[in-house]
C-alpha positions as CSV (number, residue, x, y, z in Angstrom):
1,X,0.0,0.0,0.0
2,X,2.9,2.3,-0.8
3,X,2.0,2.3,-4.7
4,X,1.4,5.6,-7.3
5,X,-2.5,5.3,-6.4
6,X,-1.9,5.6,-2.7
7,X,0.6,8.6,-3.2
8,X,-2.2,9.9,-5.2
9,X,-5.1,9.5,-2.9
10,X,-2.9,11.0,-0.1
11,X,-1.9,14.2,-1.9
12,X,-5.6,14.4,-3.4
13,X,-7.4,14.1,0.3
14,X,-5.0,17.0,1.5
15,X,-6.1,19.2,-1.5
16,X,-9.1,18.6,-0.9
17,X,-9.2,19.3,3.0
18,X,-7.7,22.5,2.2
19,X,-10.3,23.5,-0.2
20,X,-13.0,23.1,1.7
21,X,-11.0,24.2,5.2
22,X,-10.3,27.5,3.1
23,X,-14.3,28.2,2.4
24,X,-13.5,30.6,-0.2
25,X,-16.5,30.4,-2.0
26,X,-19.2,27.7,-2.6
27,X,-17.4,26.8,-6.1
28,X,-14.5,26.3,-4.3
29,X,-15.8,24.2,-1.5
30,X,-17.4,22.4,-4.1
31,X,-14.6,21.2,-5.8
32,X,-13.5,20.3,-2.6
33,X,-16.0,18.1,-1.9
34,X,-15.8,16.8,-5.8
35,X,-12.2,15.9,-5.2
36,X,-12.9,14.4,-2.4
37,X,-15.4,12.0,-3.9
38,X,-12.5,11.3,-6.3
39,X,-9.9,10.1,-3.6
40,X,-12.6,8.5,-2.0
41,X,-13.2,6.0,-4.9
42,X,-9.5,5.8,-5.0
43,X,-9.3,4.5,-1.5
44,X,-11.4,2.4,-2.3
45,X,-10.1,0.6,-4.8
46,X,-6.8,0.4,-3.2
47,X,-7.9,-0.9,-0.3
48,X,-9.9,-3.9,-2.4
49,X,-6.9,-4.4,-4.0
50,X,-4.4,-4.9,-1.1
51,X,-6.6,-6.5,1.2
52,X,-7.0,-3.4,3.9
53,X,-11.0,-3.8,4.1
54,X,-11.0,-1.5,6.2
55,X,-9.7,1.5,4.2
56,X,-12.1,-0.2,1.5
57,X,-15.1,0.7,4.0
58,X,-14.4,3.5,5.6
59,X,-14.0,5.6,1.9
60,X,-16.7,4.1,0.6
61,X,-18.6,5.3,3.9
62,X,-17.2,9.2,2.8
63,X,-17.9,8.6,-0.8
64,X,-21.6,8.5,0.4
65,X,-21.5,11.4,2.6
66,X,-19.0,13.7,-0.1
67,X,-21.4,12.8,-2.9
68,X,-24.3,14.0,-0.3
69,X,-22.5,17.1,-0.1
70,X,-22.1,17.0,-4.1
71,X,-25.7,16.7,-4.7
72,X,-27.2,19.1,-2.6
73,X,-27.8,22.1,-3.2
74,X,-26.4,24.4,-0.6
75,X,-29.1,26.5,1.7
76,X,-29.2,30.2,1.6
77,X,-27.4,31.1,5.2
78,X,-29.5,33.1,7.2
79,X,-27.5,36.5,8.5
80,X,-26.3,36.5,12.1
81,X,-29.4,38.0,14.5
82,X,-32.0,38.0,11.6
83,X,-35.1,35.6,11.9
84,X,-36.9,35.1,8.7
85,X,-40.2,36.6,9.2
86,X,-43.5,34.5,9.7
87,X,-46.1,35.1,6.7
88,X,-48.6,37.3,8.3
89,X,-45.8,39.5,10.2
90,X,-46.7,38.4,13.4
91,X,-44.0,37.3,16.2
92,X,-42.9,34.3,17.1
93,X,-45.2,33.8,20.2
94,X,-48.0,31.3,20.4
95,X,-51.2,33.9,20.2
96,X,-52.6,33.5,23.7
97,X,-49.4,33.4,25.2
98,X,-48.0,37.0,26.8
């Protein structure tokens, strides 16, 4: 397990932590998280290949969860102290309740 691929996988996990680490930007982060699916899928096969099952599981465990992060489209982020507000412009208090 000392091979190209695994030199490969190694150097493509750390780009891909930094990436995503830097959050410079959503296309960034994604790229990330695209990268990381790559090296995942890498792990994977190296770790079928040389017997270390559980290298094998474990990336293909965080090829699920990058591709999650792949595939869904990111949320707008509220801002800091703002609450959207409620359709009808009341508060956020039961009615009834001072």
């Amino acid at each position: 397990m000392n091979g190209p691929l695994e030199w490969i996988a190694a150097v493509g996990t750390m780009i891909a932590a930094a990436l995503v680490a830097a959050d410079l930007g959503r296309k960034v982060t994604g790229a990330g998280f695209v990268l990381f699916c790559a090296v995942a899928l890498m792990w994977v096969v190296s770790g079928l290949t040389t017997d270390a099952l559980p290298i094998a599981a474990m990336n293909a465990i965080l090829l699920l969860i990058n591709a999650w992060g792949v595939a869904i489209p990111a949320q707008p982020q509220e801002e800091e102290g703002h609450r959207p507000r409620r359709e009808g412009g009341g508060t956020d208090r039961t009615p009834g309740r001072g």
